[in-house]
N, C-alpha and C positions, 0 to 999 in steps of 0.2 A: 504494500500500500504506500504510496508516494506520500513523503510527506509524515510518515510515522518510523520513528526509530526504534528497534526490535531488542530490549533489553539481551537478548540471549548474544546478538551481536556486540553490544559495545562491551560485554565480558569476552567475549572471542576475540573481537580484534585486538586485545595486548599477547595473542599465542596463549594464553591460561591453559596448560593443560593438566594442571592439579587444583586441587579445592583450595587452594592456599588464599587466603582474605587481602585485601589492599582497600588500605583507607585513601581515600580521593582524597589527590590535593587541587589547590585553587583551579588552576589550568583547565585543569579534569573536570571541574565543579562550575566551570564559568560555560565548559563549552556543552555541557551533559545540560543543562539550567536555563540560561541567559534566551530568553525570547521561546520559554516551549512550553507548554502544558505536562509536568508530570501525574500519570495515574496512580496513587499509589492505596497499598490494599491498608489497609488498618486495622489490626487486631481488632476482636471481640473487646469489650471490658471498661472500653475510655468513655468519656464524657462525651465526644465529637462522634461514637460511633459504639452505643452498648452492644450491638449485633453485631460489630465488625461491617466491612465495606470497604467501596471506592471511593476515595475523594480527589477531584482533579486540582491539581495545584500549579496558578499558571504565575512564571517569573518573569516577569516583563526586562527588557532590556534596559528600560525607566528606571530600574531599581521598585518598581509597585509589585506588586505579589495581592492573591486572592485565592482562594478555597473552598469548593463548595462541600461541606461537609455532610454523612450521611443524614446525619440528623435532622437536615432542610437546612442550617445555619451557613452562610457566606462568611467570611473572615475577609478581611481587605487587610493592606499595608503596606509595609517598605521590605527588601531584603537588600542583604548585602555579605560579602564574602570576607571568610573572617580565620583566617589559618588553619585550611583544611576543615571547615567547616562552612554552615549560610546559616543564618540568621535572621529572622524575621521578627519586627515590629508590627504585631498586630494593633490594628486601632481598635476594634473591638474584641478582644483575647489578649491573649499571653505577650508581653513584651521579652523582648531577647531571648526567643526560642530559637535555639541551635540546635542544627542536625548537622552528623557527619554519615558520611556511603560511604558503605563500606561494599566492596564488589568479591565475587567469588564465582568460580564458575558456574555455580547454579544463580548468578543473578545479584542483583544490588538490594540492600538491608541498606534500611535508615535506622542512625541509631541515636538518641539523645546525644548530645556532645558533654553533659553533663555528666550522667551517672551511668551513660552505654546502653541503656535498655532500651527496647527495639519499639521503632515509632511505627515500622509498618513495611512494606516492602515494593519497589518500586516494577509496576504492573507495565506500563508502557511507556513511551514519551511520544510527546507528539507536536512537532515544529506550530507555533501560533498559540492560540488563543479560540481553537474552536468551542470551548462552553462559551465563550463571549461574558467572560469574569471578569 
């Protein structure tokens, strides 16, 4: 499909051919990020999704960021890149929420940058802004 990036691809294209983890650094995180929509699945359990789910997370090249969460709720705000890790200033939620990706050959894990545990798991990406967040 034109225009969507295939997680199983951007963990193949560094040759991966052990389960071995690598935490993204900026580079990796500006160019995986910067102007796409990521899908990403989110555990059962949380606030933003007690049944688990998809919430598309789209990071504008702006630096503005948005979220549709399963719960019905939008998040809007700022992101920005922050040593191996992104960061988002929600205006309505969580300020200075940091995540770091972590990639492995079965695929990318978002993990708090804080205490490590795992925000949810990155399902697709896909070039723009098509929820129109």
């Amino acid at each position: 499909m034109k225009g969507m990036l295939m997680v199983s691809m951007i963990a193949g294209a560094t040759g991966v051919a052990s389960a071995a983890e690598t935490t993204m650094n900026d580079g990796q995180l500006d160019a995986l990020l910067t102007g796409n929509t990521v899908y990403i699945a989110l555990p059962a359990g949380s606030p933003a999704a007690p049944d688990g789910g998809i919430a598309p997370f789209k990071f504008g090249a702006d630096g503005s960021a948005a979220a549709k969460l399963p719960v019905g709720m939008t998040l809007v705000g700022t992101w920005k890149l922050a040593g191996g890790q992104y960061c988002v200033d929600w205006d309505n939620g969580p300020k200075n929420s940091c995540t770091k990706l972590v990639k492995s050959a079965g695929g990318i894990v978002m993990n708090d940058a804080a205490d490590d545990t795992p925000r949810g798991t990155v399902e697709r990406i896909v070039v723009g802004n098509p929820e129109n967040l």
